[in-house]
C-alpha positions as CSV (number, residue, x, y, z in Angstrom):
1,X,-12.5,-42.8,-97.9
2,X,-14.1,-43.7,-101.3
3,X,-14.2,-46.8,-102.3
4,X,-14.6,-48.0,-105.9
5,X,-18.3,-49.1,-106.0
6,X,-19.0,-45.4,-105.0
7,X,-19.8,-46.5,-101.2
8,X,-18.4,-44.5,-98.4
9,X,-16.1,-46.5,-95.5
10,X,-13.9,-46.1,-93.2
11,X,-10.8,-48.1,-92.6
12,X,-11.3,-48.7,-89.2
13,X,-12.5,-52.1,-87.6
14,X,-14.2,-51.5,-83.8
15,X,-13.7,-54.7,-81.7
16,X,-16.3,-55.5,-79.5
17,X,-15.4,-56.0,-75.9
18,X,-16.6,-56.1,-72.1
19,X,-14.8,-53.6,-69.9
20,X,-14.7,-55.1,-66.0
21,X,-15.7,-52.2,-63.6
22,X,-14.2,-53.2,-60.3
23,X,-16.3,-52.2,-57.3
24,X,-15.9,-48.9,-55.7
25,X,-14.9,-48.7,-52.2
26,X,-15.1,-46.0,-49.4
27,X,-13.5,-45.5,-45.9
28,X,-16.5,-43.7,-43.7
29,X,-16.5,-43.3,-40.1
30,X,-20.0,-43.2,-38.2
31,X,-20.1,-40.6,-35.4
32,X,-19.4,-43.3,-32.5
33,X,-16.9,-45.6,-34.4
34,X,-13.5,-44.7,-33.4
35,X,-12.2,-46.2,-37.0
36,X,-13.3,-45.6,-40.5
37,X,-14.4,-48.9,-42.4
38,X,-14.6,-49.8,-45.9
39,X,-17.6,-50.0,-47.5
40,X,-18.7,-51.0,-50.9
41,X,-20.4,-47.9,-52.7
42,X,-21.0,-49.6,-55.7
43,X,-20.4,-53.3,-56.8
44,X,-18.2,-54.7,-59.4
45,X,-20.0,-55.0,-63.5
46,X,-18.9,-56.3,-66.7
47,X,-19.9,-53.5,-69.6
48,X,-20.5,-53.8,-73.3
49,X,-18.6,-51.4,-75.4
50,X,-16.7,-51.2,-78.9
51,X,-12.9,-50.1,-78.6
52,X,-11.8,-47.4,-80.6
53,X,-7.9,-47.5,-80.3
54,X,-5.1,-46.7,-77.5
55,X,-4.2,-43.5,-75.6
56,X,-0.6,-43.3,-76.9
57,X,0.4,-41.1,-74.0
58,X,-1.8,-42.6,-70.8
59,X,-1.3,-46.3,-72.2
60,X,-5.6,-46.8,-71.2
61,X,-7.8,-47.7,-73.8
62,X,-10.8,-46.1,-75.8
63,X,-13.7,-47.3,-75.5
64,X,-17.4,-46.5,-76.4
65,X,-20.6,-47.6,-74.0
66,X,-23.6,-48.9,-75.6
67,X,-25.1,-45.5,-74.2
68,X,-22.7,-43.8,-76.7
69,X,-20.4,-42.3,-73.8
70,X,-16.8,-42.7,-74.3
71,X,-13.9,-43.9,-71.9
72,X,-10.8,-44.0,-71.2
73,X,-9.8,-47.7,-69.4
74,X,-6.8,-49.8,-68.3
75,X,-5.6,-52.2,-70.6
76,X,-6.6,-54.5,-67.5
77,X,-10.1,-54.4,-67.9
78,X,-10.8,-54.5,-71.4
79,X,-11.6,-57.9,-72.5
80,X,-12.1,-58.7,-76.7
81,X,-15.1,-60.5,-77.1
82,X,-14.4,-61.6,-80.7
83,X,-12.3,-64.0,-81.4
84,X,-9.9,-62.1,-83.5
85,X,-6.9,-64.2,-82.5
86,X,-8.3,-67.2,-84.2
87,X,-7.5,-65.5,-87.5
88,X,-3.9,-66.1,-86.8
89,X,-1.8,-68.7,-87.6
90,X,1.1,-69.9,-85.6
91,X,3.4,-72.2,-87.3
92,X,5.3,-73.1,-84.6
93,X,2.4,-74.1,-82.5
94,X,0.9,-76.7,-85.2
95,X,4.3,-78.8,-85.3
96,X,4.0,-80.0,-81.6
């Protein structure tokens, strides 16, 4: 979109966020254990990525990686990082 100035933006605002990997688990059996056990394959890590918007069919987010790789997350693990709700005002929560 043009704007009047003559500069070129778009009307979308990214919103910073970490997305919360949990860790990976595995059930493997070793040759003389009669029962598989779990083990961790790779651990739990908090990621730095911009969301783009919502999957309006799967419900998961969009989000990019600082490597530039996009993703498709549960709403669970996205967590905004800046402070948008601050910009809100809530009447009824200033008269108590």
């Amino acid at each position: 979109m043009g704007a009047l100035d003559g500069k070129i933006t778009n009307g979308i605002e990214y919103r910073p966020c970490m997305v919360h990997i949990p860790e990976q688990r595995e059930l493997r059996r070793k040759a003389n254990e009669d029962f598989p056990r779990e083990i961790v394959i790779a651990p739990a890590q908090d990621i730095k990525a911009i969301f783009h918007t919502w999957n309006t069919f799967t419900g998961k987010g969009i989000v990019e990686y600082e490597d530039g790789t996009i993703h498709e997350v549960e709403p669970t693990q996205i967590r905004f990082v800046d402070n948008a709700m601050s910009e809100y005002a809530f009447p009824e929560m200033e008269e108590m």
